[in-house]
C-alpha positions in Angstrom: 38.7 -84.3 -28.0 36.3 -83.5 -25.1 32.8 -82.5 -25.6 30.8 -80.4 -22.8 27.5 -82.7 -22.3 24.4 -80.7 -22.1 24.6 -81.2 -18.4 27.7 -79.2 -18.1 26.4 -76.1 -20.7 23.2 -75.8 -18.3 25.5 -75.5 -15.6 27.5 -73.1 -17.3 24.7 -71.1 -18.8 23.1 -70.9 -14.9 25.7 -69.6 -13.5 26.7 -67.1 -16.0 22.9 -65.7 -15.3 23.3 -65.5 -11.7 26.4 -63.9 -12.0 24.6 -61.4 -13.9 21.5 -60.8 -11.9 24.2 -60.4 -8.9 26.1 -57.8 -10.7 22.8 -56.0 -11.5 21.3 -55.7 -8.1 25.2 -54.4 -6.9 25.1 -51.5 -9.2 21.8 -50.8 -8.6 22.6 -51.1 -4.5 25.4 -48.3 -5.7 23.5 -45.9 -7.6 20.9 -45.1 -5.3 23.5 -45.3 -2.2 25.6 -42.5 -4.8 21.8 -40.8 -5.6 20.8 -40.3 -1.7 23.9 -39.4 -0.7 24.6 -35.8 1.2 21.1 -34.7 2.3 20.9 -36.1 5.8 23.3 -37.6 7.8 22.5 -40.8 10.2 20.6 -39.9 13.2 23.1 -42.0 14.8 25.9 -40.0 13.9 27.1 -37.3 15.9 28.3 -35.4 12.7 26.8 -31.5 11.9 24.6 -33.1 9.6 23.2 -35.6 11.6 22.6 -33.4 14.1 20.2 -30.7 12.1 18.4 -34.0 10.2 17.3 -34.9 14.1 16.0 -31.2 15.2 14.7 -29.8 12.1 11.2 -28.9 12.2 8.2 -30.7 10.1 7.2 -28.7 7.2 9.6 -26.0 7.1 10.1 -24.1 3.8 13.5 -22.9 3.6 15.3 -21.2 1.0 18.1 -22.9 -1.2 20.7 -21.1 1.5 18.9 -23.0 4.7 17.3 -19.6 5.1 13.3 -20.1 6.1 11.0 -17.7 4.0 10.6 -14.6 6.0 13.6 -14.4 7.6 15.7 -13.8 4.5 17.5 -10.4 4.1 17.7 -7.4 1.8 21.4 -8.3 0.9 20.6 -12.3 0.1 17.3 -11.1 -1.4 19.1 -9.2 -4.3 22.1 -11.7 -5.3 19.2 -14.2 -5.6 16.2 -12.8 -7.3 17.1 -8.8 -8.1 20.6 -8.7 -9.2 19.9 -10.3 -13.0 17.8 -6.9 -13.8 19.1 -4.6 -11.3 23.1 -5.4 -11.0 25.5 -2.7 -11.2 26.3 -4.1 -14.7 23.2 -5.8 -15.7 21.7 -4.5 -19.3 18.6 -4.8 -18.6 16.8 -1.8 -20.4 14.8 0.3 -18.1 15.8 -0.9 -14.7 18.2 1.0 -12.5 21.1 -0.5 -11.5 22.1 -0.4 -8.0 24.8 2.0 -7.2 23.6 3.9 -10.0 22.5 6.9 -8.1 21.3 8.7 -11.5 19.2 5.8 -12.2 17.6 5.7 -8.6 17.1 9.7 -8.0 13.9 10.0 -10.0 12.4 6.5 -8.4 13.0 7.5 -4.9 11.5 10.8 -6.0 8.2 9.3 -6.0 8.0 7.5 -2.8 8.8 4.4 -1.1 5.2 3.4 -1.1 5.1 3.7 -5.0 8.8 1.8 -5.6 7.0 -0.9 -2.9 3.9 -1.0 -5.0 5.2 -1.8 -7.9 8.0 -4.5 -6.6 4.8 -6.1 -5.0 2.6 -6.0 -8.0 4.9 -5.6 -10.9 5.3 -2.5 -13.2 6.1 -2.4 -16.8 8.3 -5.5 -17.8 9.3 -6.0 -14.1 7.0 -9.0 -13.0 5.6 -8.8 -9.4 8.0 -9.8 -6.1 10.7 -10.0 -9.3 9.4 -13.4 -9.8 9.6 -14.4 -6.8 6.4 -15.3 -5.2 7.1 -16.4 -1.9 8.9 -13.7 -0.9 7.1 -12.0 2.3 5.8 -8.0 2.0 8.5 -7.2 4.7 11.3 -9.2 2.3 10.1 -7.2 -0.5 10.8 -3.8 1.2 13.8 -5.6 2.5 15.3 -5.6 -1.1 14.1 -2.8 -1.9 15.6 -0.5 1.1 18.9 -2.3 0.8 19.2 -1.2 -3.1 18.1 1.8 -2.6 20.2 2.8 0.1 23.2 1.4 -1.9 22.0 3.9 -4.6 21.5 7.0 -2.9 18.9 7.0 -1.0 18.4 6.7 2.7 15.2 4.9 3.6 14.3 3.5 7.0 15.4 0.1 7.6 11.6 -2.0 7.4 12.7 -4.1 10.6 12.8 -1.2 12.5 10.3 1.0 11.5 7.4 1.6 14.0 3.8 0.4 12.7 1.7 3.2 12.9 -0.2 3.6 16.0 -4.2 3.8 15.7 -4.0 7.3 17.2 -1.5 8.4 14.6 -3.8 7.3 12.3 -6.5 9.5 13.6 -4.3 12.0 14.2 -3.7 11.8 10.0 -7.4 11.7 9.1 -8.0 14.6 11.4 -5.2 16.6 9.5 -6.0 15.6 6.3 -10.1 16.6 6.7 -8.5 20.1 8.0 -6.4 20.7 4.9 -9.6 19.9 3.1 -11.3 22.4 4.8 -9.0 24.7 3.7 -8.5 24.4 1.0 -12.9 24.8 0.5 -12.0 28.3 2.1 -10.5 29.5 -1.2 -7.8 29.2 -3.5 -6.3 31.9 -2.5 -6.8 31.8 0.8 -4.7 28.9 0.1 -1.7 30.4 -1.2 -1.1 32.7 1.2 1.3 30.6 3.1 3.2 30.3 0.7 3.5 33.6 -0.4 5.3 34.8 2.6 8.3 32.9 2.8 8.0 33.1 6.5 9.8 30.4 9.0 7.1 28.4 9.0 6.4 27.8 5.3 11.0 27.3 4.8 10.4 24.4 7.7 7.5 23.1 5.5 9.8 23.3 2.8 12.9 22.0 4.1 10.7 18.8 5.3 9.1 18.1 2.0 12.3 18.8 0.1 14.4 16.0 2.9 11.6 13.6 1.8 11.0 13.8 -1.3 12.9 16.2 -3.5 16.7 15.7 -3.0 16.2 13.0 -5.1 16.5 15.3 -8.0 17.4 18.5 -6.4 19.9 17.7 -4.3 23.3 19.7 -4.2 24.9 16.6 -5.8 22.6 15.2 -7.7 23.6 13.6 -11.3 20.5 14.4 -12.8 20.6 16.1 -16.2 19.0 19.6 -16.4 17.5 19.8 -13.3 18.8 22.8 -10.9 20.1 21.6 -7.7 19.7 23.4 -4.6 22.4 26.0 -3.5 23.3 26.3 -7.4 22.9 29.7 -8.1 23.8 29.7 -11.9 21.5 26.6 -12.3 18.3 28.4 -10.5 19.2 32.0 -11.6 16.9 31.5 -15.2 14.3 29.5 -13.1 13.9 32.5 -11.0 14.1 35.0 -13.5 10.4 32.9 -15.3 8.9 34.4 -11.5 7.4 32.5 -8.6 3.7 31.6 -10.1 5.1 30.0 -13.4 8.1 27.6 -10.9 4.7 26.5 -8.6 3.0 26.0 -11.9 6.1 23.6 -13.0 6.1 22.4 -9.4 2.2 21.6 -9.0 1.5 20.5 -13.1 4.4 18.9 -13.6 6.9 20.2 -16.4 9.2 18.8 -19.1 11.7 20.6 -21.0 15.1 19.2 -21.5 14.5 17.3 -18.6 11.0 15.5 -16.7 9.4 17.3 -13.8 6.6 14.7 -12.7 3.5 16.9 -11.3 4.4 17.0 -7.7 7.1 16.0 -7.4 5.7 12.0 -8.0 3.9 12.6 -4.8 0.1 13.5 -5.7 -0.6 13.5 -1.4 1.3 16.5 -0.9 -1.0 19.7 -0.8 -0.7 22.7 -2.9 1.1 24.3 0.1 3.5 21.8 0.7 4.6 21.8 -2.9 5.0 25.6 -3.7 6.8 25.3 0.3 9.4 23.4 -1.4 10.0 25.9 -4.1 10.2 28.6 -1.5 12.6 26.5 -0.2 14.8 25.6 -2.9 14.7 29.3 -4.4 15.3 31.2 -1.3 18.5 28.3 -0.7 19.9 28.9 -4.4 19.8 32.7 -4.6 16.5 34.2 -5.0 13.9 35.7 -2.5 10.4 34.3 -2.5 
């Protein structure tokens, strides 16, 4: 019987450990080949990939999509970041759902600066920019427009919406230290306007109830126990309680069976501008202000 020498079982033990370190350094070689695989093709290919690894810009921050932060719309904006509390079936407590008009009607009541305001710096359990910090102010309204408007509304699309000029601003200032003014002339001095019911105060009306009140007042609008406008039966008690006790509702805000918030959610309109709307409303559904 044979017997390996000691010279053979080096030789045997040797190459059994090169074997091994060779094997080792191959599946290594593999796994980071497998790891770095699919992120940028080789700038000598001529491939789609290879192409955008050799013109992409330094330091650009894009979204997972490819999209660059301030360039992503309101549509992309929601399926990421919005739709978990604001789906059309989410059930999330206390956050409208989109398409749910009845759910919308009272937020849109008080303004798109107040829905922007609280997107930007969170309200209640809603966490500013939806957790989302990078997204841009304009991205923000962005999201916010296209859920609204799929809801309902029918704000102004944020990309399109002129800045306003520094003479409008005047123009504002100047307008708003009049109505001061005014209203230092007396109170009811103040009322007059709307006491008439002339042209003037149902165009006043007609704007202020386009803007802000069709939210809840609208002819079809699903919100419980609030009278809609051209629905006589619904205004006819409202009506019958007289003109200073609906302006009272109107300017103090009123809550019954359903939430009237004072003004209408809008504390910049004027005394005039509110009990305009009334006149408006009433005079549409039935009564004679």
């Amino acid at each position: 019987m044979n017997h390996p020498t000691n010279q053979n079982a080096r030789g045997s033990a040797l190459t059994t450990l090169i074997g091994g370190i060779v094997i080792l350094l191959a599946t290594l070689y593999f796994l980071v080949k497998l790891a770095s695989s699919g992120y940028h093709g080789t700038v000598e290919e001529t491939t789609d990939a290879a192409t955008q690894t050799r013109i992409q810009p330094q330091g650009s921050i894009v979204e997972g999509d490819g999209v660059p932060v301030g360039e992503r719309k309101g549509d992309k904006i929601f399926a990421k970041v919005c739709y978990q509390c604001h789906a059309a079936d989410s059930s999330t407590a206390g956050s409208p759902k989109i398409t749910h008009n009845a759910d919308w009607a009272p937020r849109l009541a008080q303004g798109f600066d107040t829905l922007f305001n609280h997107a930007l710096n969170g309200f209640n359990a809603m966490p500013a920019k939806g957790g989302q910090s990078d997204l841009t102010e304009l991205e923000l309204k962005r999201a916010i427009v296209y859920m609204a408007n799929q809801s309902g509304g029918n704000l102004p699309d944020p990309d399109k919406a002129p800045a306003p000029t520094e003479s409008a601003a005047s123009g504002a200032a100047s307008e708003a230290a009049a109505s001061g003014a005014a209203s230092a002339a007396g109170k009811s001095e103040a009322a007059a306007p709307a006491e008439g019911g002339s042209g003037d105060v149902m165009a006043t009306g007609k704007k202020v109830f386009d803007g802000l009140c069709f939210g809840c007042h609208g002819a079809n609008s699903a919100i419980p126990d609030t009278p809609r406008v051209t629905h006589k039966d619904e205004w006819a008690p409202r009506i019958n309680k007289g003109k200073d006790t609906l302006f009272k509702h109107a300017l103090e805000g009123f809550q019954d069976k359903g939430m009237m918030p004072a003004k209408g959610g809008n504390t910049e309109l004027s005394d005039d501008e509110v009990k305009a709307a009334v006149v408006y409303m009433v005079n549409e559904s039935g009564g004679k202000f």
